[in-house]
KOLGU-4560 file (N, C-alpha, C; in nm, 3 decimals, padded with zeros to 5 digits):
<recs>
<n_xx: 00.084 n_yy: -00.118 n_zz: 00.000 ca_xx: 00.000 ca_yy: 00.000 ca_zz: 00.000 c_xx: 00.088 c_yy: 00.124 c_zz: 00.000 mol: A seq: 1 type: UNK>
<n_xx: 00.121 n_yy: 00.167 n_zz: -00.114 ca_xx: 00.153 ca_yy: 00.369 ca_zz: -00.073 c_xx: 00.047 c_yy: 00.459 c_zz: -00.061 mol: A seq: 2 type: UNK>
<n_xx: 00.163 n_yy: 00.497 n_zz: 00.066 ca_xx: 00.090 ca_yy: 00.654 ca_zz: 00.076 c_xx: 00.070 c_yy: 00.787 c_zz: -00.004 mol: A seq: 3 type: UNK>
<n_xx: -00.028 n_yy: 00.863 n_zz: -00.004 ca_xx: 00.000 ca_yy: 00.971 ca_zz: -00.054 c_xx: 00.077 c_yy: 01.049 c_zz: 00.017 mol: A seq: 4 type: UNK>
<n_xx: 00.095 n_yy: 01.188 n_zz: -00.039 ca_xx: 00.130 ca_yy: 01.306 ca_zz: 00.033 c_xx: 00.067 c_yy: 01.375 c_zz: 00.217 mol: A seq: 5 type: UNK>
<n_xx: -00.110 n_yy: 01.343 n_zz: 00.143 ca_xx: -00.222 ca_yy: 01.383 ca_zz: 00.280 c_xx: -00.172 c_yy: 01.256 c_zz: 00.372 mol: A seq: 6 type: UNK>
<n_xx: -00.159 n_yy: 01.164 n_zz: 00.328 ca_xx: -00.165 ca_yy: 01.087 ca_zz: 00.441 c_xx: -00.015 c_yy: 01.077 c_zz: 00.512 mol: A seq: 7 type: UNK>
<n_xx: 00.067 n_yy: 01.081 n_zz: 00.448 ca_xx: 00.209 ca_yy: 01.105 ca_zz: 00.465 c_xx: 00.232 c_yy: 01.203 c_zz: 00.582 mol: A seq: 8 type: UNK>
<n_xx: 00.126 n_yy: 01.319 n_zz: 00.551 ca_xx: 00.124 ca_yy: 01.450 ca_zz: 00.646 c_xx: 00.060 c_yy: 01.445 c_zz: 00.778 mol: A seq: 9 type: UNK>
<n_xx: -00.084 n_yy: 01.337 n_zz: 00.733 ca_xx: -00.132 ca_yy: 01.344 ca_zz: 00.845 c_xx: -00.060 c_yy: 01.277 c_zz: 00.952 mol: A seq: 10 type: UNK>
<n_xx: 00.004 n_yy: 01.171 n_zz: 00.902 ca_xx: 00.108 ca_yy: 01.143 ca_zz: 01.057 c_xx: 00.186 c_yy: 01.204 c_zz: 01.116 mol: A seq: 11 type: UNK>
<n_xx: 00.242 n_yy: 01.293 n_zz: 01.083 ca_xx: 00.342 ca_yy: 01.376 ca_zz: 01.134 c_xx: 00.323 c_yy: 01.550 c_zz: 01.179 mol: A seq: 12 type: UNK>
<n_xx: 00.174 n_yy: 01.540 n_zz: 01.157 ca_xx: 00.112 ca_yy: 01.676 ca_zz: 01.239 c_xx: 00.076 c_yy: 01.645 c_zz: 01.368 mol: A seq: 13 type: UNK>
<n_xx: 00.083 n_yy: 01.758 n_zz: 01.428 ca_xx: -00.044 ca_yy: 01.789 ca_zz: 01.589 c_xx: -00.174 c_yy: 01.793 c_zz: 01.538 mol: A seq: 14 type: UNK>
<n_xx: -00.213 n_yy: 01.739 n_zz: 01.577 ca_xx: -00.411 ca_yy: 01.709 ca_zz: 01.574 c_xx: -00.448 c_yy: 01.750 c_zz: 01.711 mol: A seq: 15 type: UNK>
<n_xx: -00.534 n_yy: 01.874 n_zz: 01.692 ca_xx: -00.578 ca_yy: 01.941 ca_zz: 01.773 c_xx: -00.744 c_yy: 01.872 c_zz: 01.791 mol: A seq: 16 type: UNK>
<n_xx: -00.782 n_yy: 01.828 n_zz: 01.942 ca_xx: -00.886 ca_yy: 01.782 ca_zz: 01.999 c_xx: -00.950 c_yy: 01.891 c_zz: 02.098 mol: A seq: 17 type: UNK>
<n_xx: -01.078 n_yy: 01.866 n_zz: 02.055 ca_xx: -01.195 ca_yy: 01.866 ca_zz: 02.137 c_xx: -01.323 c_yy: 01.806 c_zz: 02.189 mol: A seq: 18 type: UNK>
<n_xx: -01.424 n_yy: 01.883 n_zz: 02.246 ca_xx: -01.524 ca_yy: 01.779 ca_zz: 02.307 c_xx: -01.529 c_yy: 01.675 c_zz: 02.342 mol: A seq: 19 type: UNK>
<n_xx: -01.605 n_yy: 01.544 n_zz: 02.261 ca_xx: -01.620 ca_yy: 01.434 ca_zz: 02.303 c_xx: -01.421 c_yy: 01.361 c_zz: 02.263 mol: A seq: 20 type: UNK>
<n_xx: -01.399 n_yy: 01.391 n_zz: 02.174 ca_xx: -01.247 ca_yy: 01.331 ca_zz: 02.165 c_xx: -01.134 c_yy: 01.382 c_zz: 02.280 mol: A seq: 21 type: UNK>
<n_xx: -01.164 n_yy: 01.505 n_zz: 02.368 ca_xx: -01.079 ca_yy: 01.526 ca_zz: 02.417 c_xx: -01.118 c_yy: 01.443 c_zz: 02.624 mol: A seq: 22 type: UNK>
<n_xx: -01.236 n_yy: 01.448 n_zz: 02.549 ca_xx: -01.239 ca_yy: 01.350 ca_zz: 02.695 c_xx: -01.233 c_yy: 01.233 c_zz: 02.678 mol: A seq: 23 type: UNK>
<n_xx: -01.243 n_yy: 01.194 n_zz: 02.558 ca_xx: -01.178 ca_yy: 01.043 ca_zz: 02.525 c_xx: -01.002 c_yy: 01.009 c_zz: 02.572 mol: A seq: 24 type: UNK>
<n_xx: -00.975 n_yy: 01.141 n_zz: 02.533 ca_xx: -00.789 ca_yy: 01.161 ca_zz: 02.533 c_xx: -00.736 c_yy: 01.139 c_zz: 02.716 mol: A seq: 25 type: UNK>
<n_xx: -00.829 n_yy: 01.220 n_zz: 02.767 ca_xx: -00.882 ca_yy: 01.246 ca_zz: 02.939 c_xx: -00.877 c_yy: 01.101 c_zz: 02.998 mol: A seq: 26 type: UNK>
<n_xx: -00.955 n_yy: 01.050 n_zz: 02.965 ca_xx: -01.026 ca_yy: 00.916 ca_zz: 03.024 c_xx: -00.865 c_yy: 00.848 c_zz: 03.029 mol: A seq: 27 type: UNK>
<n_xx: -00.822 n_yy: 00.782 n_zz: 02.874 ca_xx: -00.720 ca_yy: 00.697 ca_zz: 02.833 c_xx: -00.597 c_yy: 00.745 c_zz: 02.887 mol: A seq: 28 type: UNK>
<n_xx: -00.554 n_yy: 00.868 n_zz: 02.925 ca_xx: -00.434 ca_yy: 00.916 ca_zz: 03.033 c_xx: -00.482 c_yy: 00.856 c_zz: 03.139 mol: A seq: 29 type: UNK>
<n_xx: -00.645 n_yy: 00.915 n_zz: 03.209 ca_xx: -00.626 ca_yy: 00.854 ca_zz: 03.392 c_xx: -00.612 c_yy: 00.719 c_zz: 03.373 mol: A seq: 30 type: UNK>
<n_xx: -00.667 n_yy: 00.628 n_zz: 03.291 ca_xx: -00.665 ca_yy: 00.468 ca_zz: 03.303 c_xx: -00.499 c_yy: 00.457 c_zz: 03.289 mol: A seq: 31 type: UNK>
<n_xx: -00.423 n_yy: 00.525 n_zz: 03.160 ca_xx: -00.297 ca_yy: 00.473 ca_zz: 03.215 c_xx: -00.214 c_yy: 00.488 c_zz: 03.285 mol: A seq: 32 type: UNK>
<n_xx: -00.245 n_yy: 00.604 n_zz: 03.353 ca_xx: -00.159 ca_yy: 00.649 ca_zz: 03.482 c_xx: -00.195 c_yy: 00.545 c_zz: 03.574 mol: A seq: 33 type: UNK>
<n_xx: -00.311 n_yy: 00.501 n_zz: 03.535 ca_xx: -00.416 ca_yy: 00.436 ca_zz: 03.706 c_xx: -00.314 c_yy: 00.294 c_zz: 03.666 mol: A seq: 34 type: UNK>
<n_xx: -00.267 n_yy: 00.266 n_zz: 03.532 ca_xx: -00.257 ca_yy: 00.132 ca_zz: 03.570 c_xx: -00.051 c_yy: 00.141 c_zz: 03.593 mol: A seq: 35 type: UNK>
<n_xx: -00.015 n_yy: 00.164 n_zz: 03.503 ca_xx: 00.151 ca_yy: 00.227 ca_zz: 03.556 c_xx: 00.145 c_yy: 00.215 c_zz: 03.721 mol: A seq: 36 type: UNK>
<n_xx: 00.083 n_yy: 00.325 n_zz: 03.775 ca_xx: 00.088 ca_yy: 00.271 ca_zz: 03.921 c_xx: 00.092 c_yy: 00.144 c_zz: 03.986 mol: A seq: 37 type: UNK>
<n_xx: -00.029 n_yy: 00.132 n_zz: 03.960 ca_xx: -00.034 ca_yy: -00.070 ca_zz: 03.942 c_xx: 00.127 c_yy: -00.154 c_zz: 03.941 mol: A seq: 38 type: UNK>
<n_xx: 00.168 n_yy: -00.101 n_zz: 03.865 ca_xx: 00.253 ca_yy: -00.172 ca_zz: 03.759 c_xx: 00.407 c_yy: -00.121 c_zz: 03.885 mol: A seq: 39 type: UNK>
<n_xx: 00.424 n_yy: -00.002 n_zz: 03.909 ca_xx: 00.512 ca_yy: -00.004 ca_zz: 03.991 c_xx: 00.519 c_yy: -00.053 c_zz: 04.111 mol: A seq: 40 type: UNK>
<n_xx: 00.352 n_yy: -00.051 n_zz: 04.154 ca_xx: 00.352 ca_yy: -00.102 ca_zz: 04.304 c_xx: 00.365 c_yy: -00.308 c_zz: 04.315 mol: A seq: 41 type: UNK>
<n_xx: 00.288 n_yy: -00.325 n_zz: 04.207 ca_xx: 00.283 ca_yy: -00.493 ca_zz: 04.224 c_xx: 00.428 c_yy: -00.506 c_zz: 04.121 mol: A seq: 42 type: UNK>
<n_xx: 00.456 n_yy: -00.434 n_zz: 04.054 ca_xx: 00.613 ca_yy: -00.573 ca_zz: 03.958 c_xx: 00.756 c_yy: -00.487 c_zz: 04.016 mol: A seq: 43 type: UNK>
<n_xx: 00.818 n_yy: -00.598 n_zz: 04.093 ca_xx: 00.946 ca_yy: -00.537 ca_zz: 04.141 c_xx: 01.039 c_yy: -00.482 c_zz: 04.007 mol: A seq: 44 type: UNK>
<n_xx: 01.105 n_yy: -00.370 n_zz: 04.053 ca_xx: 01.198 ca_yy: -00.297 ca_zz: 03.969 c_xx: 01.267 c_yy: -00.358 c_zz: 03.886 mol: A seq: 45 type: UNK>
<n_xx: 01.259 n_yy: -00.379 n_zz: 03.777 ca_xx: 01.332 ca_yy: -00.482 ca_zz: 03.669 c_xx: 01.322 c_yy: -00.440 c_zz: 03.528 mol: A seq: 46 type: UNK>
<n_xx: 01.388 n_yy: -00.537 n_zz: 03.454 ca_xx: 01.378 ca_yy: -00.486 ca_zz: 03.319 c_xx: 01.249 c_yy: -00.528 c_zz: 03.296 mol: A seq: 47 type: UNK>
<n_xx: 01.143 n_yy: -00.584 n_zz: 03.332 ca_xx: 01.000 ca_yy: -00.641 ca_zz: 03.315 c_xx: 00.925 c_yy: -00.521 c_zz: 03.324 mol: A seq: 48 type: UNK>
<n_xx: 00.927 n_yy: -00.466 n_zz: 03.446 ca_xx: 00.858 ca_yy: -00.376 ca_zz: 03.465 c_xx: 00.904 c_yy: -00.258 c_zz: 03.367 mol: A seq: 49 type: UNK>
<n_xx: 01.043 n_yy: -00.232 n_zz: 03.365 ca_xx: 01.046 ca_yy: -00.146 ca_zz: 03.248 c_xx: 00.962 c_yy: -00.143 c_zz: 03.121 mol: A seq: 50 type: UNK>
<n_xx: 00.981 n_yy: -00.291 n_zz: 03.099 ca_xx: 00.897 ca_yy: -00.297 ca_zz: 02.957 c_xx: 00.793 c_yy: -00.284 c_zz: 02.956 mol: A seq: 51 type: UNK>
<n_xx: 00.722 n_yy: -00.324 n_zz: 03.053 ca_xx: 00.558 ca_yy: -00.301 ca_zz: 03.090 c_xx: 00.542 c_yy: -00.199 c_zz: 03.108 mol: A seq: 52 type: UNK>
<n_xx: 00.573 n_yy: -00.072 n_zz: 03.184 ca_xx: 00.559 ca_yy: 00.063 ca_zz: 03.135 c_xx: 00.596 c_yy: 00.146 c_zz: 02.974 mol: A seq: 53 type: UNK>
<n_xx: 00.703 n_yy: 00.037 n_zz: 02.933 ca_xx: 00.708 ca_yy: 00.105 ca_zz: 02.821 c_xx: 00.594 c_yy: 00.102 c_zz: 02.732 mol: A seq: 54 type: UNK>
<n_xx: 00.542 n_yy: -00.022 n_zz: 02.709 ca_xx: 00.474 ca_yy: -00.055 ca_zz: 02.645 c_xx: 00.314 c_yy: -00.012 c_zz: 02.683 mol: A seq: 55 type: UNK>
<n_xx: 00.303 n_yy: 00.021 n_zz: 02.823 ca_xx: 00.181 ca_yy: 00.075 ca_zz: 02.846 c_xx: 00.172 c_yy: 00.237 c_zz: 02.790 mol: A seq: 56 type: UNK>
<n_xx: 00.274 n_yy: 00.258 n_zz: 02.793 ca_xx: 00.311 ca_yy: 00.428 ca_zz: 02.693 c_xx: 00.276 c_yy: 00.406 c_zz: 02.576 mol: A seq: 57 type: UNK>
<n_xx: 00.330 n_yy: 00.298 n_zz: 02.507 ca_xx: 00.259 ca_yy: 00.289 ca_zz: 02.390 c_xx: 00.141 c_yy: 00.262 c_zz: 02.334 mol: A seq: 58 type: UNK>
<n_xx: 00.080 n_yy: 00.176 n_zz: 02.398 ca_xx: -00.099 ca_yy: 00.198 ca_zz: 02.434 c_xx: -00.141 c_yy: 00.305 c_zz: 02.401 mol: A seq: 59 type: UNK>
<n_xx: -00.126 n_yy: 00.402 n_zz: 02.479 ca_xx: -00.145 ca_yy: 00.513 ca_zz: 02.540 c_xx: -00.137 c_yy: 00.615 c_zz: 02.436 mol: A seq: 60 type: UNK>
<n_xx: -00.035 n_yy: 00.634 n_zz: 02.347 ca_xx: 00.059 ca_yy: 00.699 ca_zz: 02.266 c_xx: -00.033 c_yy: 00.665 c_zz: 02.121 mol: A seq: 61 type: UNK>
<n_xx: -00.067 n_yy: 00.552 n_zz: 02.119 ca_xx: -00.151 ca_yy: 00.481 ca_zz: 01.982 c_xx: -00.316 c_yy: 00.533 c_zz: 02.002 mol: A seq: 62 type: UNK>
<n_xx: -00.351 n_yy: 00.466 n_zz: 02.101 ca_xx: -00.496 ca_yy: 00.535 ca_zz: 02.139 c_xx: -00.499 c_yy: 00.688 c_zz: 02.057 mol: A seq: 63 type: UNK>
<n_xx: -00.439 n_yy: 00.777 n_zz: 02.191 ca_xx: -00.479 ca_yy: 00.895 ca_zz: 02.153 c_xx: -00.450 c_yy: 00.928 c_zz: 02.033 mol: A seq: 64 type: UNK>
<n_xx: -00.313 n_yy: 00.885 n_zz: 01.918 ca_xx: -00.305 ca_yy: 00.888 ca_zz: 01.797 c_xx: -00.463 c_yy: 00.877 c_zz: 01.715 mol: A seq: 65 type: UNK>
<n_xx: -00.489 n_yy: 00.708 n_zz: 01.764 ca_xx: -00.630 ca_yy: 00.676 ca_zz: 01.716 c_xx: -00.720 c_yy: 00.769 c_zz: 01.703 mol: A seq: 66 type: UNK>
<n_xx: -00.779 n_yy: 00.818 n_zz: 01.818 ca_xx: -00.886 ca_yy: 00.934 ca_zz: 01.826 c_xx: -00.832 c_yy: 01.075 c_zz: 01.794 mol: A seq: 67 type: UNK>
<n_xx: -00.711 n_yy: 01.108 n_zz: 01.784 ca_xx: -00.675 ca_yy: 01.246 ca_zz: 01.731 c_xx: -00.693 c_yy: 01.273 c_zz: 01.620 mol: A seq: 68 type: UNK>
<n_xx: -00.615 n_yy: 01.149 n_zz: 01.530 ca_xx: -00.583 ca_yy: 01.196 ca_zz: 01.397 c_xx: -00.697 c_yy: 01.183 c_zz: 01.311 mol: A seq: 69 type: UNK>
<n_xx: -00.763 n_yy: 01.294 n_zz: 01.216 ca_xx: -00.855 ca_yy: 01.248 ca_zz: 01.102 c_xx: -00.835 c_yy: 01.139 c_zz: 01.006 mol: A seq: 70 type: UNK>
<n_xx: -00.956 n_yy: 01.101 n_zz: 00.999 ca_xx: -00.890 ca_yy: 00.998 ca_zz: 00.850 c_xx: -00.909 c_yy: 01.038 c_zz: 00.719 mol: A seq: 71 type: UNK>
<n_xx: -00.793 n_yy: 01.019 n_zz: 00.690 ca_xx: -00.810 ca_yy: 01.062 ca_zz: 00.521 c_xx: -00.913 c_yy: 00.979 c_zz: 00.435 mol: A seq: 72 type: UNK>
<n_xx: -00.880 n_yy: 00.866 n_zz: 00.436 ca_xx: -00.990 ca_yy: 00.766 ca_zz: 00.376 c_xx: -01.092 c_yy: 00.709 c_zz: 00.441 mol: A seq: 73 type: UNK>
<n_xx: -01.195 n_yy: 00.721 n_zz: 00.433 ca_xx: -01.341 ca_yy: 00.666 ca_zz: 00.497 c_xx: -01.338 c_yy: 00.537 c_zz: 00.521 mol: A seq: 74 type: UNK>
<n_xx: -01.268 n_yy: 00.465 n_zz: 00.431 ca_xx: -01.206 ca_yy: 00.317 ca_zz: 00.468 c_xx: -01.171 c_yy: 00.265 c_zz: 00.524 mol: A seq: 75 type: UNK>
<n_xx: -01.114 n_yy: 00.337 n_zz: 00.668 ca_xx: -00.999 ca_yy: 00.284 ca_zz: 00.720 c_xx: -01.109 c_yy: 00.271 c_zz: 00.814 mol: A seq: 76 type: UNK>
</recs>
């Protein structure tokens, strides 16, 4: 699959949110803060737990991508 140009762009802009998307954005920070905590208090300090926070960032990082960015194609 290539990309165009629009879509090329749309990944690499700020997508500015509001209303119902920005409390979507709201919600998916407290849940992952709520669970990171979790994550420091029950998995002893390790490269495990590293990764498990890392990766809960990325969750996190994708989500709000998800609901930020417009879609170019109705398709997707």
């Amino acid at each position: 699959m290539t990309m165009n140009y629009n879509e090329i762009r749309n990944n690499y802009i700020h997508h500015k949110v509001d209303g119902n998307d920005a409390v979507k954005l709201e919600l998916i920070k407290d849940k992952a803060i709520e669970f990171a905590e979790l994550i420091t208090t029950m998995v002893p300090a390790s490269r495990e737990q590293s990764l498990a926070l890392t990766k809960l960032q990325e969750v996190a990082m994708w989500s709000n991508a998800g609901i930020s960015k417009p879609k170019i194609n109705e398709g997707e």
